[in-house]
Biopython code that builds the backbone (N, CA, C, O; Angstrom):
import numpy as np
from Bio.PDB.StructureBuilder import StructureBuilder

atoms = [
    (1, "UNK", "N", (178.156, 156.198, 131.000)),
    (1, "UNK", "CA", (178.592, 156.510, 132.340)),
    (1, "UNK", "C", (177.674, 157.547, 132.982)),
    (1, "UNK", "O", (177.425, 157.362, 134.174)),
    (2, "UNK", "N", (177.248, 158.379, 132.512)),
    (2, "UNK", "CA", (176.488, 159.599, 132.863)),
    (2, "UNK", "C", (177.222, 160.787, 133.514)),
    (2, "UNK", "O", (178.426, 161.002, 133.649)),
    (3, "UNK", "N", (175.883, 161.657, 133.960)),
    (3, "UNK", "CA", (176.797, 162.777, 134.608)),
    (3, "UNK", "C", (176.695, 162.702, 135.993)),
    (3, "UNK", "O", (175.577, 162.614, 136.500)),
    (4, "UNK", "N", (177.641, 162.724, 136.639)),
    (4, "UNK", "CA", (177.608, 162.642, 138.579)),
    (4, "UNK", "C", (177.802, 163.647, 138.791)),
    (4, "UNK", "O", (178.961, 164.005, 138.581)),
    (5, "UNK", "N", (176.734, 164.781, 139.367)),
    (5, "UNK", "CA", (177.341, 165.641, 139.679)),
    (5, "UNK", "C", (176.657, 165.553, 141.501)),
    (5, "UNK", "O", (175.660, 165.087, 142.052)),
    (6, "UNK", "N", (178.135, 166.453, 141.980)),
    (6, "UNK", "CA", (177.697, 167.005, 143.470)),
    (6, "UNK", "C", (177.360, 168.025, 143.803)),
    (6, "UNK", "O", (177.825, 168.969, 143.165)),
    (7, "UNK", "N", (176.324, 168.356, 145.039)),
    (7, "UNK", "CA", (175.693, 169.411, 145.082)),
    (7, "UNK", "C", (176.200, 170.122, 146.305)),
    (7, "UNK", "O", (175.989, 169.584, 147.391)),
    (8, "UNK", "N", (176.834, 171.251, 146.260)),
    (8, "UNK", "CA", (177.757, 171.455, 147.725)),
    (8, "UNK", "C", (177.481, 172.933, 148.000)),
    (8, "UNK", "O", (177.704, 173.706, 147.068)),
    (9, "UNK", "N", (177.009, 173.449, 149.198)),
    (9, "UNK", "CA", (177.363, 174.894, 149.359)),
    (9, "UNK", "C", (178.508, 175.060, 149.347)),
    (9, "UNK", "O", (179.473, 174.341, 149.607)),
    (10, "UNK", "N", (178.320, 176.568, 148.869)),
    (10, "UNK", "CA", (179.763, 177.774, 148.655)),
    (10, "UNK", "C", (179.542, 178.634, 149.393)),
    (10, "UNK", "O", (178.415, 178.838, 149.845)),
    (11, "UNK", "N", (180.884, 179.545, 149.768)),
    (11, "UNK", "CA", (181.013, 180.135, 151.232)),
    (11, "UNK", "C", (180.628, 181.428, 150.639)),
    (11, "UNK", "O", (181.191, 182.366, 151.202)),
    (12, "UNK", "N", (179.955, 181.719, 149.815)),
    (12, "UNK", "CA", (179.486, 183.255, 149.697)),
    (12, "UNK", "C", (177.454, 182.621, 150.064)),
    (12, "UNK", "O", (176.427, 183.297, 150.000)),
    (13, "UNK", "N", (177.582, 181.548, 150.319)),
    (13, "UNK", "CA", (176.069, 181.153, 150.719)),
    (13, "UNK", "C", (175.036, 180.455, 149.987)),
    (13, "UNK", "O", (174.108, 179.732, 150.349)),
    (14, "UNK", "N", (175.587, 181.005, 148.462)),
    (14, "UNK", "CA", (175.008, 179.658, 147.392)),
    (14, "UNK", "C", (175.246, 178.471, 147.571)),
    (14, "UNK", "O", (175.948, 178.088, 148.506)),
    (15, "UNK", "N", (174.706, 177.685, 146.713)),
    (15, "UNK", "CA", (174.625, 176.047, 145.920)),
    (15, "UNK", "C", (175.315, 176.457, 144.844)),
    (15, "UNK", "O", (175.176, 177.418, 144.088)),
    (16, "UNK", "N", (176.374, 175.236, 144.919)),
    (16, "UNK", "CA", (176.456, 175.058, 143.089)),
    (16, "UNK", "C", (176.688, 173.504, 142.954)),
    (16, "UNK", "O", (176.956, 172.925, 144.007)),
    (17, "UNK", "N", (176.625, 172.777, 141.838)),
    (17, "UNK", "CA", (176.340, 171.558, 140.965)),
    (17, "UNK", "C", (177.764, 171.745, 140.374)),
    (17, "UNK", "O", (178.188, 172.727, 139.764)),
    (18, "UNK", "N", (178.654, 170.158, 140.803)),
    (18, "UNK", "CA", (179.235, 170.009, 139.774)),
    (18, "UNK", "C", (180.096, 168.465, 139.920)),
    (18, "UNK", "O", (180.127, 167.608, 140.803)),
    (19, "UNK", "N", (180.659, 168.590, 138.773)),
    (19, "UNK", "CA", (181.048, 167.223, 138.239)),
    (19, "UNK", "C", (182.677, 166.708, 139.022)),
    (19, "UNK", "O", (183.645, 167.468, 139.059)),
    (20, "UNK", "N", (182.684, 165.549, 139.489)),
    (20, "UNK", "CA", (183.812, 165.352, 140.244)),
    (20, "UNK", "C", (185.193, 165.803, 139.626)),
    (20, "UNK", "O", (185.195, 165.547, 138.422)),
    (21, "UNK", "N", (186.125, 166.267, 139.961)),
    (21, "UNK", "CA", (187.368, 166.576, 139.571)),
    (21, "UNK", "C", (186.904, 167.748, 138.637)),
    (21, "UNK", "O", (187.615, 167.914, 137.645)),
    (22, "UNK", "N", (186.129, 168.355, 138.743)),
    (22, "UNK", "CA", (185.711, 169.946, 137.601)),
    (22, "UNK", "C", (186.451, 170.707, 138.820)),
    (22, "UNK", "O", (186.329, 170.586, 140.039)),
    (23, "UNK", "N", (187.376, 171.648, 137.911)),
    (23, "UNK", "CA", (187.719, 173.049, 138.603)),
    (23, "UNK", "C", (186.789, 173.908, 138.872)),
    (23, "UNK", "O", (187.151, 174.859, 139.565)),
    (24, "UNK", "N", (185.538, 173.872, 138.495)),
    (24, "UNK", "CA", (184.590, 175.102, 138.348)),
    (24, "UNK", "C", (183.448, 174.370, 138.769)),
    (24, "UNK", "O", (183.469, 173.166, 139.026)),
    (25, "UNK", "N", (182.411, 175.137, 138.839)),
    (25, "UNK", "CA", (180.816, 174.390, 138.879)),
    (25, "UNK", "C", (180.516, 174.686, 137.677)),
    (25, "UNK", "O", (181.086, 175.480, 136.929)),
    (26, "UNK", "N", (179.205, 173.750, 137.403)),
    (26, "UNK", "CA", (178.492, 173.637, 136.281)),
    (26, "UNK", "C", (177.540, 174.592, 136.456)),
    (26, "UNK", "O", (177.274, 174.937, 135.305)),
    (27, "UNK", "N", (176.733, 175.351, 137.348)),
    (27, "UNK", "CA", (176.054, 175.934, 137.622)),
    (27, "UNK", "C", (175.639, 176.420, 139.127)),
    (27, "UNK", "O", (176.212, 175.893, 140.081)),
    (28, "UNK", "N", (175.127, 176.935, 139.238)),
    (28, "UNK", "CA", (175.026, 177.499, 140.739)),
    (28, "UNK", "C", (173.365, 178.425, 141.229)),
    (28, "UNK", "O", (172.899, 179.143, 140.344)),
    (29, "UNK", "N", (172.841, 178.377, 142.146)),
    (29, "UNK", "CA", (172.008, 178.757, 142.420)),
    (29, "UNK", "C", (171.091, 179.090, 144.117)),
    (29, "UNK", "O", (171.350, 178.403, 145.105)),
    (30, "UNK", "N", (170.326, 179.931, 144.141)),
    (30, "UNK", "CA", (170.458, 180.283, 146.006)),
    (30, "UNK", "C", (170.303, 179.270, 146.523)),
    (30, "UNK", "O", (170.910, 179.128, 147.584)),
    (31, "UNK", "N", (169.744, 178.522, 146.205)),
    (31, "UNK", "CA", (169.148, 177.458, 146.980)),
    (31, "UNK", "C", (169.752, 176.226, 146.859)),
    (31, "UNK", "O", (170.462, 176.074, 145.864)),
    (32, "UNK", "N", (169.613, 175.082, 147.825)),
    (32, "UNK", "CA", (169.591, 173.570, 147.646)),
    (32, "UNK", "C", (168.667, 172.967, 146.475)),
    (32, "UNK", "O", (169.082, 172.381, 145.476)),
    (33, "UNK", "N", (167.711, 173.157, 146.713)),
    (33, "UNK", "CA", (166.543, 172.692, 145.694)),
    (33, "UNK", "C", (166.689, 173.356, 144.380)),
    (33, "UNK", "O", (166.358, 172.609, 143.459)),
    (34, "UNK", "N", (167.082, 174.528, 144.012)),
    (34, "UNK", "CA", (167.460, 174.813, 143.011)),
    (34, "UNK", "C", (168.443, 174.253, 142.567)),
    (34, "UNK", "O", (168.485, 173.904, 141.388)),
    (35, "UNK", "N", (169.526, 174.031, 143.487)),
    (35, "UNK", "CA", (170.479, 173.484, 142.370)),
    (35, "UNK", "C", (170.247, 171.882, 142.465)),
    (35, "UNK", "O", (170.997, 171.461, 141.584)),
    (36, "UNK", "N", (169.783, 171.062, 142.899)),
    (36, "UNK", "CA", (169.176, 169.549, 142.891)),
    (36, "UNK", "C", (168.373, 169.895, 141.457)),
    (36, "UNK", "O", (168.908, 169.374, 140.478)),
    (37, "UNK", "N", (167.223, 170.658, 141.191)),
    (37, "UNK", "CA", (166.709, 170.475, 140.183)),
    (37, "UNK", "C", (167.574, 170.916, 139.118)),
    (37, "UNK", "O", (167.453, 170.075, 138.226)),
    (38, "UNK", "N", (168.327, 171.747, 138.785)),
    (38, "UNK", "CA", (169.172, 172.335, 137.889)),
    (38, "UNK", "C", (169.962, 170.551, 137.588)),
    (38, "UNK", "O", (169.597, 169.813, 136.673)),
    (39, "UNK", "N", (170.915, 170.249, 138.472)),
    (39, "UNK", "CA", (171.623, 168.811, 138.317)),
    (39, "UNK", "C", (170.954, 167.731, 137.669)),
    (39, "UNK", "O", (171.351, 167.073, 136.707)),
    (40, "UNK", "N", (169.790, 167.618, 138.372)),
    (40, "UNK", "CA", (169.210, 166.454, 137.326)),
    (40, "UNK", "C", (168.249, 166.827, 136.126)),
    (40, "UNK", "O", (167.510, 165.930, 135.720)),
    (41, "UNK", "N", (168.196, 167.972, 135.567)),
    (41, "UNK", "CA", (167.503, 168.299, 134.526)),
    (41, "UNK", "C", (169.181, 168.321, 134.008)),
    (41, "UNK", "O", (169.052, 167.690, 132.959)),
    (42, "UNK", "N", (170.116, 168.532, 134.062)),
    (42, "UNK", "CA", (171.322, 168.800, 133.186)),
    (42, "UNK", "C", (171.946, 166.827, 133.028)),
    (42, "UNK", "O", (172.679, 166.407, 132.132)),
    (43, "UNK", "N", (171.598, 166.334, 133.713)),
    (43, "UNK", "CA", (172.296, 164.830, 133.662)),
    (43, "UNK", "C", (170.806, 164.011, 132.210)),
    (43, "UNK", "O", (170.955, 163.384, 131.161)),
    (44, "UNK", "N", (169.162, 164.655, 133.216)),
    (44, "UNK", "CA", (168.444, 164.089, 131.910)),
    (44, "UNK", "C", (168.819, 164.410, 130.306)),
    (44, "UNK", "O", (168.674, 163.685, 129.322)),
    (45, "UNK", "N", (169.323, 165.686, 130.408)),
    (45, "UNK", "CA", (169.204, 166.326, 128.625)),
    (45, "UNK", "C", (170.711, 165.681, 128.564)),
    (45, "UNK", "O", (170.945, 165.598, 127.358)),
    (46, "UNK", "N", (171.488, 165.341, 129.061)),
    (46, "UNK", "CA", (172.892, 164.861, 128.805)),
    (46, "UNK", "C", (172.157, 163.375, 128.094)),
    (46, "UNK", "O", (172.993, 162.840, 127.366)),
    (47, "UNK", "N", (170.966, 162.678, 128.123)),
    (47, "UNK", "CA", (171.076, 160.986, 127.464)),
    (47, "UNK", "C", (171.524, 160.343, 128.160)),
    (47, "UNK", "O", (170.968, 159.245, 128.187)),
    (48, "UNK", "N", (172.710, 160.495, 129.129)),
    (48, "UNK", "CA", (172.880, 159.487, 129.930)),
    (48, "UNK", "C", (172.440, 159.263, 131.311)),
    (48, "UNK", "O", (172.879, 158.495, 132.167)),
    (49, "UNK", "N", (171.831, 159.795, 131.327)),
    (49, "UNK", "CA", (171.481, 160.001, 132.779)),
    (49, "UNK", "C", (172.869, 160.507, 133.773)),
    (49, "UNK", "O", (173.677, 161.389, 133.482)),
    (50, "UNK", "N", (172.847, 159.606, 135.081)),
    (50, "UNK", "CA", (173.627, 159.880, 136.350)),
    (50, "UNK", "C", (173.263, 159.735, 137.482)),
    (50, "UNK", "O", (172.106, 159.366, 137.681)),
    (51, "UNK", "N", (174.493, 160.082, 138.993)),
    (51, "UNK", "CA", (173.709, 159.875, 140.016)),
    (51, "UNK", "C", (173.827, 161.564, 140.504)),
    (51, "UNK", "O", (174.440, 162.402, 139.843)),
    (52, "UNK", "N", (173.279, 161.780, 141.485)),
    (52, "UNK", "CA", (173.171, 163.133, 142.003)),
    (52, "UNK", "C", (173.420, 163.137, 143.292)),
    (52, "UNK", "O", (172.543, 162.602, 143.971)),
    (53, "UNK", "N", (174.503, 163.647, 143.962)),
    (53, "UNK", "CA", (174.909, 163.424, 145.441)),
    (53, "UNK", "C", (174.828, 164.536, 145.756)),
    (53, "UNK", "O", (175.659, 165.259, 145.207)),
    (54, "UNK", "N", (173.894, 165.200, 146.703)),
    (54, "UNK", "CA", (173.553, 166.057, 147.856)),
    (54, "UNK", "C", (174.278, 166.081, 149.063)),
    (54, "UNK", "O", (174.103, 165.364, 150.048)),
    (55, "UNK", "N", (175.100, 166.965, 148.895)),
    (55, "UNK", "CA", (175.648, 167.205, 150.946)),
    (55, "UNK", "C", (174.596, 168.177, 151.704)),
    (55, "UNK", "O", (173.672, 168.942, 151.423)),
    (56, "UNK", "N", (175.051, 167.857, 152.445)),
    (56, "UNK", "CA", (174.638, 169.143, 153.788)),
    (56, "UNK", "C", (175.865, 169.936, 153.719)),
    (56, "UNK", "O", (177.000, 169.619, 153.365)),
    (57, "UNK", "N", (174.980, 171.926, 154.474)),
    (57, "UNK", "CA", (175.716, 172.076, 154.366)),
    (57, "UNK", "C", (177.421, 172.232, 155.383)),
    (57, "UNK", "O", (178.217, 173.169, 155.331)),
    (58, "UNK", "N", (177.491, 171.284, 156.006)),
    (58, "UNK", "CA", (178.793, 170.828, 156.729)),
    (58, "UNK", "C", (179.685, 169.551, 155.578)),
    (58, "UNK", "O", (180.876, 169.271, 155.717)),
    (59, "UNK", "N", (178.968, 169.068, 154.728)),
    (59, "UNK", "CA", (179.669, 168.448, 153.493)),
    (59, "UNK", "C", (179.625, 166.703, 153.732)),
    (59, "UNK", "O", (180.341, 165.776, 153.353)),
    (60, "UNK", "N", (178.490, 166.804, 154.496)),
    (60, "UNK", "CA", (177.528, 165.355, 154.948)),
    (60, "UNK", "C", (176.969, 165.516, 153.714)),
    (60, "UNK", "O", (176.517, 166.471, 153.081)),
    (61, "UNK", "N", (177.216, 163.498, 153.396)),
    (61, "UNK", "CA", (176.145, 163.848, 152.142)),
    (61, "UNK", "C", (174.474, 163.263, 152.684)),
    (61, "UNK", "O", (174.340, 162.127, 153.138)),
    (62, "UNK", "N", (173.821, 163.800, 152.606)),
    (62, "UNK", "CA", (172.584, 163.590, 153.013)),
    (62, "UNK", "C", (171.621, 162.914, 151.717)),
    (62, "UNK", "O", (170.547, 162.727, 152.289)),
    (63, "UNK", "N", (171.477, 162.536, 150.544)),
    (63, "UNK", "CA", (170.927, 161.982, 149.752)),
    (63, "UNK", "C", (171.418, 161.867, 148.785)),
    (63, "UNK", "O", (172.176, 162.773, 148.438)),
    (64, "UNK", "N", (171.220, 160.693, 147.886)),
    (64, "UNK", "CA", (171.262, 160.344, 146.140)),
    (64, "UNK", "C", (170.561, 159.925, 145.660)),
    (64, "UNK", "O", (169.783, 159.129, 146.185)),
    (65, "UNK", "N", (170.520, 160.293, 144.382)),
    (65, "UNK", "CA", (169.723, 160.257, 143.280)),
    (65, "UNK", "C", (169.754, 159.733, 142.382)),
    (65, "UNK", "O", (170.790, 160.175, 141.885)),
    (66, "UNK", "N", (169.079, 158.533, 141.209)),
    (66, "UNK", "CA", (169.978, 158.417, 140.144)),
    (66, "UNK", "C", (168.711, 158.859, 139.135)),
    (66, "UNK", "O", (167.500, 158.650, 139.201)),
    (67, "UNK", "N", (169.450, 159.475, 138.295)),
    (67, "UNK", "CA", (168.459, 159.737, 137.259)),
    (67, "UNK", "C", (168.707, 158.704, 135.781)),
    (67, "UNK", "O", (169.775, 158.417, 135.239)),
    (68, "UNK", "N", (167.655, 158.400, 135.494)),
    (68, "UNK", "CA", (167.699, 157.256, 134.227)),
    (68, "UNK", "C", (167.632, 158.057, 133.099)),
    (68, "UNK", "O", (166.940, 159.022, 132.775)),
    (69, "UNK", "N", (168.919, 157.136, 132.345)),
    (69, "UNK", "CA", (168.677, 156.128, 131.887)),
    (69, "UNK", "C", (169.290, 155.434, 132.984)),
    (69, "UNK", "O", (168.829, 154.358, 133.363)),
    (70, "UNK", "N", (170.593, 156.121, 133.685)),
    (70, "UNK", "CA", (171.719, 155.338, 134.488)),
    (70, "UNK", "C", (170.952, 154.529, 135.284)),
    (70, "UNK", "O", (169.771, 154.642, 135.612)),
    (71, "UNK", "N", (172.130, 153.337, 135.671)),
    (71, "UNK", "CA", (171.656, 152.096, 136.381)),
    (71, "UNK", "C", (171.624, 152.388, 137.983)),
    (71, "UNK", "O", (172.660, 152.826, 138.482)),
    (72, "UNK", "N", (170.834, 152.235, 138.562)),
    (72, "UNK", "CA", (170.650, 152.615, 139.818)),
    (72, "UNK", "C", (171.358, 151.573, 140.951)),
    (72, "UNK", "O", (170.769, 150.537, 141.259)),
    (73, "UNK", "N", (172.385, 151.849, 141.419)),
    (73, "UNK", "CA", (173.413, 151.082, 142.195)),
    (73, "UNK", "C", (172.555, 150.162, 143.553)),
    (73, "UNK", "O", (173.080, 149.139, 143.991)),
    (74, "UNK", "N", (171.438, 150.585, 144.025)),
    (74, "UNK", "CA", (170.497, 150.260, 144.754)),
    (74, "UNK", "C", (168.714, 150.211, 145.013)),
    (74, "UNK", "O", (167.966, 150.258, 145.990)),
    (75, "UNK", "N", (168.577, 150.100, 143.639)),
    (75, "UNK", "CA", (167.642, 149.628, 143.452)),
    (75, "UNK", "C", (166.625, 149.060, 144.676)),
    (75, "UNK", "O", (165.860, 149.978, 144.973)),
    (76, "UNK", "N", (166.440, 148.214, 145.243)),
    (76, "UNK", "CA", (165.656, 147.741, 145.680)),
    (76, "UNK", "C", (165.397, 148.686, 147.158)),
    (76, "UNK", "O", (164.500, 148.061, 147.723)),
    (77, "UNK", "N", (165.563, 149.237, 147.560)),
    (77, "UNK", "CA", (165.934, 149.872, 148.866)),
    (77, "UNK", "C", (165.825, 151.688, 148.577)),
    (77, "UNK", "O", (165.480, 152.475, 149.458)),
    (78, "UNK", "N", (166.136, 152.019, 147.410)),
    (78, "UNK", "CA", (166.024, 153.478, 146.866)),
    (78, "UNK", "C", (164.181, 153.708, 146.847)),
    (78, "UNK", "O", (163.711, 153.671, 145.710)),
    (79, "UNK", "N", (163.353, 153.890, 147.777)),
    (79, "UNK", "CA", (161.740, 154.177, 147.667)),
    (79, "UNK", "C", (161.858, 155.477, 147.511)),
    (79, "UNK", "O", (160.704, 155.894, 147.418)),
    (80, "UNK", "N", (162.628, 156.395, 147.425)),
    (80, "UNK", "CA", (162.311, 158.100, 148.253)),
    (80, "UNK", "C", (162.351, 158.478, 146.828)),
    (80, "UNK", "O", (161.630, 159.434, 146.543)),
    (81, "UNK", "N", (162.988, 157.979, 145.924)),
    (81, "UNK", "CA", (162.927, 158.709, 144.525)),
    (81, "UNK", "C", (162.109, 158.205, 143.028)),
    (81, "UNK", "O", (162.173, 158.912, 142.022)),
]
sb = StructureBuilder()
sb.init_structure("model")
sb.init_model(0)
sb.init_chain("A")
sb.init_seg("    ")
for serial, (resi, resn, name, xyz) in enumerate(atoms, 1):
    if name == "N":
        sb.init_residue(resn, " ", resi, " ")
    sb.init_atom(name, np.array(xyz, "f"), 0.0, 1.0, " ", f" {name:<3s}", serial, name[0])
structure = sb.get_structure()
């Protein structure tokens, strides 16, 4: 199945990464890009891969990701990653 995690600002101004229905984040960091790279380096060392959903921060999701091994739901049309 892998790991899905979402990437959402928090109202003290950070990013944090985390897994749907988690009470907590998995991690957190100042930035967007920090925590995008934090998420999919934590879904690669997981073996299973995952997808990686990016909001904006109004809670638009603005991009996904899938990291392999996971099966990429759109394939043919996914060029940006």
């Amino acid at each position: 199945m892998g790991k899905n995690y979402h990437i959402t600002k928090r109202p003290d101004g950070d990013w944090q990464y985390k897994l749907p229905n988690a009470s907590r984040a998995s991690g957190i960091a100042r930035t967007q890009s920090a925590a995008e790279q934090a998420a999919k380096e934590s879904a690669r060392r997981s073996g299973e891969g995952g997808e990686i959903t990016i909001h904006r921060p109004n809670g638009q999701i603005r991009d996904r990701d899938t990291i392999a091994p996971a099966n990429d739901p759109n394939p043919p049309r996914d060029t940006k990653h």
